[in-house]
N, C-alpha and C positions, 0 to 999 in steps of 0.2 A: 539485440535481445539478450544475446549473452555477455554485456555488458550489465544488464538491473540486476540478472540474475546472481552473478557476482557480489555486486555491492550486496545485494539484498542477505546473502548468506555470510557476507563479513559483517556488515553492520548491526542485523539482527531486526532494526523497526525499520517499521513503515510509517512517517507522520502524515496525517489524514488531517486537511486544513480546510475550512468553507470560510469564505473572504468575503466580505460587504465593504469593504474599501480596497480598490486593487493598487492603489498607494501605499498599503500593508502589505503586500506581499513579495519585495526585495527584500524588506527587514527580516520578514517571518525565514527566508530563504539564507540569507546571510546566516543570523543565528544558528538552523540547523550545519549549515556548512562548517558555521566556528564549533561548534558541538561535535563535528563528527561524523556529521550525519547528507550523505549525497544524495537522497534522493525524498521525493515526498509528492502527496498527493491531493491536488486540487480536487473540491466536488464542484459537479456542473449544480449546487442549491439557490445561486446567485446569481443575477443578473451582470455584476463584477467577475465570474470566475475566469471568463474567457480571457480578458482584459487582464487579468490578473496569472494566467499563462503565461501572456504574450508576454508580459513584464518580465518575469523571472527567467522565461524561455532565452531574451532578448541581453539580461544581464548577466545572467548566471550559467552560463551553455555547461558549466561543467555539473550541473546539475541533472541530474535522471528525474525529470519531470512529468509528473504524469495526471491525467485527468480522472478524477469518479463519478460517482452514481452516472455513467453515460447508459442513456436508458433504448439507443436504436440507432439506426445508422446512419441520421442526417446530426446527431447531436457528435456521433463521432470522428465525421467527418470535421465539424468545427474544432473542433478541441485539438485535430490531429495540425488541422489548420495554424491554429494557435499557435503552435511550438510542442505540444503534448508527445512524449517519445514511450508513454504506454494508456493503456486502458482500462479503467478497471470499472465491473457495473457488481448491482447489486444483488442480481442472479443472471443467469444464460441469456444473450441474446444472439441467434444466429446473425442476425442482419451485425449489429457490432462484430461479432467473428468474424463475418464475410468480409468488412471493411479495413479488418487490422490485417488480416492475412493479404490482402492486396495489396494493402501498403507496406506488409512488413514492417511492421509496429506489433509490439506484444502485447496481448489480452488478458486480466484476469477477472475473469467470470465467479461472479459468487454462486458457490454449490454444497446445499447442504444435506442434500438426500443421494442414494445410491442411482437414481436415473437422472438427476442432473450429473453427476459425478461421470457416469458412463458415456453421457452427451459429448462432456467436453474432451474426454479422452478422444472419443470417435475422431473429434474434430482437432486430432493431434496437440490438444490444450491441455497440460498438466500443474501448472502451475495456478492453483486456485483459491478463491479468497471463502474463506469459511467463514460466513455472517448471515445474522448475528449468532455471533460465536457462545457466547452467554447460554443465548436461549436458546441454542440449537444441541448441547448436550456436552458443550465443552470440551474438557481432554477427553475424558471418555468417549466420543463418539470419534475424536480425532484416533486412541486407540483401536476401535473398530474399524474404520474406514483403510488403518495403516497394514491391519489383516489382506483385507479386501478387495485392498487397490495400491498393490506397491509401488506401482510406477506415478501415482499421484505426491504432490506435495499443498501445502496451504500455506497461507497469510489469513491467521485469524485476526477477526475484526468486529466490533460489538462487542462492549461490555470489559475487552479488556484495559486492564489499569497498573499502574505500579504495587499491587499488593496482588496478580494474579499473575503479570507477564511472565514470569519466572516457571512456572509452571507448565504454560504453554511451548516455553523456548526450551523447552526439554523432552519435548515433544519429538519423535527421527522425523517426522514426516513433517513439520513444522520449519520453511524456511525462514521467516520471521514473523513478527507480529506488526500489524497496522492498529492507529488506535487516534485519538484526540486530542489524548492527556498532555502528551509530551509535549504542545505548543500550541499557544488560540493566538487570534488575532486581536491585537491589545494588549498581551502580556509582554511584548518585544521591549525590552530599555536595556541599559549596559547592565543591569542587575539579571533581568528576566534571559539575559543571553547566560550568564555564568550559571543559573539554576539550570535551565535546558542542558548546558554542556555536561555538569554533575549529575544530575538527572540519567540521560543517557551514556555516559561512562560506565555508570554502576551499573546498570541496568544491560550492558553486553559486556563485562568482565562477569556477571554474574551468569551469564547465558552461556559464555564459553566454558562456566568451568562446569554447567552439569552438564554442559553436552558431552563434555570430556571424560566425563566420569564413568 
């Protein structure tokens, strides 16, 4: 766990990828690795996604691979199955929390209210995905929450884009941002890997320097 943790605070993103061909998903995997980028998050939206784990799991180990929208705890058992080394849903499931803690596998639970938020602390869970971040009150709420609940941090997700990440990553309580933008399925060719790589360069040279500030 304190291996994503790491990456996730040097890196800065989280790529959030849903796969309808799991013979796309080495390439999608490669490019972020040539970009920079160790780690990234399969959604369970596809009948592909699992297969598309096992893929990446299977070629890329140096990868921090991890499974989303997992909605209970036979869906996270499969994924864990797969090769998946975290979990992310799209708000609190204890049954998923019961599963990652037994396996020792990290959880991030999406929490966008103060009794979710409090849930996941109880259940020694701090690291949480703020979605949809957009609609949920943005930095402003991520300001309030940083009041509130010091020992929490986020991965917001929803709505963010290269014309708002910058904002969010500047965020103290923001250890990176998860999103879509940075790479689809299809856009992979030796062109679409050099735009990803420039894309995300900027995009965490620009993150360190207002966190620095």
């Amino acid at each position: 766990m304190n291996k994503l943790w790491s990456v996730l605070k040097k890196e800065k993103l989280l790529p959030v990828v849903t796969i309808q061909d799991p013979e796309h998903a080495a390439g999608l995997a490669e490019a972020l690795l040539e970009g920079g980028i160790s780690s990234m998050e399969i959604t369970l939206r596809t009948e592909a996604a699992l297969e598309a784990i096992r893929s990446v799991a299977e070629q890329f180990p140096e990868m921090q691979l991890g499974a989303g929208t997992v909605l209970n705890g036979a869906q996270a058992e499969e994924a864990i199955a797969a090769g998946a080394r975290f979990l992310v849903s799209p708000g609190f499931s204890k049954a998923v929390a019961e599963v990652c803690e037994k396996r020792a596998i990290a959880y991030i639970p999406g929490c966008v209210t103060a009794t979710e938020i409090m849930e996941a602390l109880e259940c020694k869970i701090r690291v949480l995905k703020f979605f949809p971040a957009k609609q949920s009150g943005g930095t402003e709420a991520l300001k309030t929450f940083a009041a509130v609940f010091p020992e929490a941090v986020f991965i917001p997700t929803g709505g963010i884009n290269s014309e708002n990440v910058k904002q969010y990553l500047a965020q103290g309580n923001v250890l990176a941002c998860g999103g879509s933008w940075l790479i689809q399925e299809g856009s992979v060719g030796r062109e679409g890997k050099s735009i990803v790589s420039e894309e995300i360069r900027k995009i965490q040279s620009e993150g360190r320097a207002r966190q620095e500030v």
